[in-house]
PATOR-834521 format. One line per 2 residues: number of its first residue (from 0); for each residue x, y, z of C-alpha. Coordinates in steps of 0.05 Angstrom, whole numbers. Each point is the difference from the previous one (the first is absolute). Example, Ala and Ser with C-alpha at 12.3 -4.5 7.8 and 13.67 -1.06 7.14 Angstrom:
BEGIN
0	246,-90,156  27,69,-13;
This chain:
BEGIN
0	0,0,0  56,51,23;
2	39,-13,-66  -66,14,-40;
4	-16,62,40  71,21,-15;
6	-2,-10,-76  -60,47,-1;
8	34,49,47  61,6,-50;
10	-46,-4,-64  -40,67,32;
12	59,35,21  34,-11,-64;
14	-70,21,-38  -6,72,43;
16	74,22,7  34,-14,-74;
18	-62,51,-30  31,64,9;
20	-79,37,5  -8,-44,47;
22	52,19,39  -10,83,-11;
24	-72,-12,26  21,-34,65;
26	36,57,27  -18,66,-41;
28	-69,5,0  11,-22,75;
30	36,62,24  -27,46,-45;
32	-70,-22,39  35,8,65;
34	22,74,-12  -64,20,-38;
36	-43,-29,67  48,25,38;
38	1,77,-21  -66,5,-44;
40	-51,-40,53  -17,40,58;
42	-55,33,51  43,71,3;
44	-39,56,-17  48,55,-8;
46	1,69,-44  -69,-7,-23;
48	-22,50,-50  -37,68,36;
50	-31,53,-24  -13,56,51;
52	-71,60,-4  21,49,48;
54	-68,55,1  27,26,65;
56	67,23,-10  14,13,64;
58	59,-14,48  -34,-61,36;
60	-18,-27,-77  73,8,-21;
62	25,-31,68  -48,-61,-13;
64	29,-8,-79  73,2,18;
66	-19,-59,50  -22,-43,-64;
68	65,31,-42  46,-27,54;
70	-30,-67,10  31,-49,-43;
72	-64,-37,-10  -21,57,-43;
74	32,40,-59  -55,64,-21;
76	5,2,-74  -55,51,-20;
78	-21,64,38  -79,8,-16;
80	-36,69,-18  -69,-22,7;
82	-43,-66,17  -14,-11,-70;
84	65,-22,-16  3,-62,58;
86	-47,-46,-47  45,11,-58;
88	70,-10,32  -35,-66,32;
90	-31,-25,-60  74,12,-40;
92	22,-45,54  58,52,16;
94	-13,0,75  -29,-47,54;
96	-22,47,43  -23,68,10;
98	5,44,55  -61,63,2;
100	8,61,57  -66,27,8;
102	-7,76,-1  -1,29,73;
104	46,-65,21  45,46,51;
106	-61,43,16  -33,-61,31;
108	60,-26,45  10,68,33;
110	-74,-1,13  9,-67,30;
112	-43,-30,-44  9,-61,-45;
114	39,12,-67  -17,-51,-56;
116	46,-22,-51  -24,-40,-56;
118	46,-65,-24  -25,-18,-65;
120	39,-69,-22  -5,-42,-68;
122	-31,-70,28  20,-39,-65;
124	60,-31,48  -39,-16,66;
126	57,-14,33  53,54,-18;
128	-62,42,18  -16,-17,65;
130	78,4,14  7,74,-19;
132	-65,17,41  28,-43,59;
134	57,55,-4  -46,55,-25;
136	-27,-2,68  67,-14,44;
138	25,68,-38  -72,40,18;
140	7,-39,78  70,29,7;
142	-19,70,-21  -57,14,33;
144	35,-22,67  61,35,-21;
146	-57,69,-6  -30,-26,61;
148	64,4,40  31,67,-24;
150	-72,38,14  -1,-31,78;
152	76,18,4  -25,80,-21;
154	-76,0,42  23,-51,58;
156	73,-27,6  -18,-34,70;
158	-63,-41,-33  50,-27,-52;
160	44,-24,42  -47,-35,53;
162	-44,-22,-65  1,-90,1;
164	23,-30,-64  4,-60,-29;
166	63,-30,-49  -9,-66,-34;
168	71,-30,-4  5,-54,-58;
170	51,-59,9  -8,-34,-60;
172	30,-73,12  47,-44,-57;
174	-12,52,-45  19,71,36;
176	5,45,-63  -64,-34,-34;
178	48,-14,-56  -54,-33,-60;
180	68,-45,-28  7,-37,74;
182	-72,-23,-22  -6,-15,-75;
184	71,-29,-6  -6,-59,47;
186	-70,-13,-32  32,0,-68;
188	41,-57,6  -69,-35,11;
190	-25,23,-66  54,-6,-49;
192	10,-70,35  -73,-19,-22;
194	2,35,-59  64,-36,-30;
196	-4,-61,35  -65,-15,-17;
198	1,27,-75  64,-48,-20;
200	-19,-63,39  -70,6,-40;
202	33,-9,-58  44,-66,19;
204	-55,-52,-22  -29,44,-58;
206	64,8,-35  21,-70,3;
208	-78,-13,-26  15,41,-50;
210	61,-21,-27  -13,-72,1;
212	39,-12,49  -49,-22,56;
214	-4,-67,-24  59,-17,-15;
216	14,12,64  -62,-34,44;
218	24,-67,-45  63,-3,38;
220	-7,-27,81  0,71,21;
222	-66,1,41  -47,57,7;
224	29,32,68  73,-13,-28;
226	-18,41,-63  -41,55,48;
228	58,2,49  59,6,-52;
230	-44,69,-31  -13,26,63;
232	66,-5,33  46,43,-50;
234	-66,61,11  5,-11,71;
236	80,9,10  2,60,-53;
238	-63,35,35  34,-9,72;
240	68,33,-40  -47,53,-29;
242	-30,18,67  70,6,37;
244	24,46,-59  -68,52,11;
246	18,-11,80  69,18,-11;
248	-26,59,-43  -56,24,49;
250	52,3,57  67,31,-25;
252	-41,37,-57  -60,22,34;
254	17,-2,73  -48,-47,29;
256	16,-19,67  5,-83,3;
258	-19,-13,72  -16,-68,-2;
260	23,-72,-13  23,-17,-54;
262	-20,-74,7  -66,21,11;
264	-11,36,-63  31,-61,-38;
266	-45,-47,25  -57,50,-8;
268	31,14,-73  5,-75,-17;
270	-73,-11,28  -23,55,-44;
272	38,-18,-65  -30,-78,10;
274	-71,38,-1  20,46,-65;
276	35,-66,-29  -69,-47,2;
278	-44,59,-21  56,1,-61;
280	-5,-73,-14  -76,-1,14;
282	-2,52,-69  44,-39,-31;
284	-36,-59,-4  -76,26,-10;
286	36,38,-61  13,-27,-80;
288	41,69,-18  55,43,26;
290	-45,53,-17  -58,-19,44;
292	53,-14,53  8,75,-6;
294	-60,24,7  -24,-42,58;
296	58,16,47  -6,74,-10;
298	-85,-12,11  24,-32,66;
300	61,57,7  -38,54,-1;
302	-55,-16,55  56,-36,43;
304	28,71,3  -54,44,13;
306	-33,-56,58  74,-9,23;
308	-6,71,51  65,21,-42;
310	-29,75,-23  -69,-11,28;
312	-18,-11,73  -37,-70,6;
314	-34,29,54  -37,47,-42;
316	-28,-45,-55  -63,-27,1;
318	-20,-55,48  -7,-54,-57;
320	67,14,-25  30,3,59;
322	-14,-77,5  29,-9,-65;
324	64,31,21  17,-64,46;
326	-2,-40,-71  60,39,-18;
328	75,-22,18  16,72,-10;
330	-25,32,54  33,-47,60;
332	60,18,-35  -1,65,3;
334	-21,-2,69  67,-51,13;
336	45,46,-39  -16,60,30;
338	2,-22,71  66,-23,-8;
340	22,60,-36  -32,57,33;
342	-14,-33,80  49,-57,5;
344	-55,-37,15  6,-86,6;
346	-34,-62,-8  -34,4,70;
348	-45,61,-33  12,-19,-80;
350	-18,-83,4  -82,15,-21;
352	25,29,-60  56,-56,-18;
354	-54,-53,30  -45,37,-62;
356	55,-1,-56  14,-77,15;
358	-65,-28,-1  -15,41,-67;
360	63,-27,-30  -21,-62,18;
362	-69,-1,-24  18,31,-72;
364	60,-50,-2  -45,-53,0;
366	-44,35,-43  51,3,-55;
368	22,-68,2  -72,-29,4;
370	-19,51,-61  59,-26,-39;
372	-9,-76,5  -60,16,-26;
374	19,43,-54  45,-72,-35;
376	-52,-38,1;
């Protein structure tokens, strides 16, 4: 059995590594995913486009508008004559938001009164929106307690002193700048694994169907786990190469803190890759052409990713697909890799998810090899 095992492992190796495309795609499209995650995926909302209505023009208007031209979560690119004009720079998409000072703005705050000051924001990006208002009204908070205390330090100097407040100190934990990269970087070694992983080993069977090869090769004593082992095996050695190369990248490259074990995120990487690996085979074999290989790993890509919790919280989908997410190998993973990365976390906190990975490897394992007996007789 070893010896046959071994011919197959040579006869693979030999069939991936003396293509030079083949080669190129193992490690260039792999890094030039890495730095395009890496720097182009991420939650930051920073310089966002602002146009500013001042109708005031008073000294507590201009004091409010240098706040938003020295926050660098805002960069004021048009300076508005009338309101007529905030539809048209919105619709021309030049500017997110828009900032209106009613007439009679510094009137009203040294009558002690209420000043309004209308935020007008382009909803077509819900969540860059809702960003820029969440800092819309940290900038209008700060002012208006910055106008609060400089007119009790003029009327009554004693009151603002004795005057209770209350400061909200944030101590962010595994991730103290908030940096987007500590999250999507760890998380992308789970995707490109699937993607890769799952895209060549679902074309193992095909393109020795295709060829002709297939039976020439089920005629020999080669049985069918032999034959599924010696295409899995060369996948599963290159993907566990692949993932230490974006590792390697994501810490000296990108600066992500590895707090962890490392023997813990090999055995959750090889519990993973087994799951990718069977899902691989399992397309493989319910496949007659490389080119419907294709297409049904990339229909199973593409909602792996989104249920996975890698850009979208899981949290915040829908109760039905919520359930679905616990179908996907994806998601423990991240979970696994992340922990490891980010909280140093073990396999005293971390076993559900490798418990999860293992019995799904095992289940679609089987699945393969029962789904391609079937498909030689």
């Amino acid at each position: 059995m070893l010896l046959r095992i071994r011919e197959m492992l040579l006869k693979e190796f030999v069939q991936i590594l003396r293509d030079p495309r083949m080669r190129f795609m193992l490690v260039v499209p792999l890094i030039v995913q890495i730095f395009l995650y890496g720097y182009a995926a991420n939650y930051d909302v920073n310089r966002v486009p602002l146009a500013i209505l001042d109708l005031d023009h008073s000294q507590e208007s201009r004091d409010l508008i240098s706040r938003f031209e020295a926050s660098r979560y805002f960069i004021v690119v048009a300076d508005l004559t009338n309101p007529d004009q905030i539809v048209d720079v919105i619709d021309r998409s030049e500017v997110v938001l828009t900032i209106q000072i009613l007439p009679g703005f510094a009137q009203k705050l040294h009558d002690r009164r209420t000043a309004p000051v209308e935020a007008v924001l382009d909803g077509t990006d819900s969540n860059t929106a809702l960003i820029a208002l969440g800092y819309v009204n940290e900038i209008g908070r700060k002012f208006a307690l910055g106008y609060r205390d400089h007119y009790l330090s003029r009327v009554s100097p004693g009151l603002l002193v004795a005057m209770p407040s209350v400061a909200l100190e944030q101590r962010p934990w595994f991730n103290t700048h908030l940096e987007s990269q500590w999250f999507f970087v760890p998380g992308t070694i789970g995707l490109m694994m699937m993607l890769i992983v799952m895209t060549m080993t679902a074309f193992t069977i095909v393109r020795e169907r295709e060829i002709g090869t297939l039976e020439q090769i089920m005629v020999t004593p080669i049985r069918s786990y032999e034959f599924i082992l010696g295409k899995s095996i060369p996948n599963f050695i290159l993907a566990l190469a692949q993932m230490a190369m974006i590792a390697l990248i994501g810490i000296l490259w990108f600066q992500v803190p590895f707090r962890g074990s490392l023997g813990v995120l090999l055995l959750g990487s090889v519990l993973y890759l087994l799951s990718v690996l069977a899902i691989g085979l399992l397309i493989s074999t319910v496949s007659s052409t490389q080119q419907q290989a294709l297409v049904t790993s990339f229909f199973i890509v593409l909602p792996a990713s989104i249920l996975s919790g890698f850009s979208f919280p899981i949290s915040s989908m829908p109760t039905v697909l919520q359930g679905l997410t616990y179908l996907d190998p994806v998601r423990y993973y991240l979970v696994v890799v992340r922990g490891i990365f980010l909280k140093g976390i073990g396999l005293d906190i971390l076993w559900p998810q490798m418990l999860a990975m293992a019995l799904l490897g095992s289940i679609l394992l089987t699945l393969s090899v029962v789904r391609f007996k079937s498909s030689l007789e």
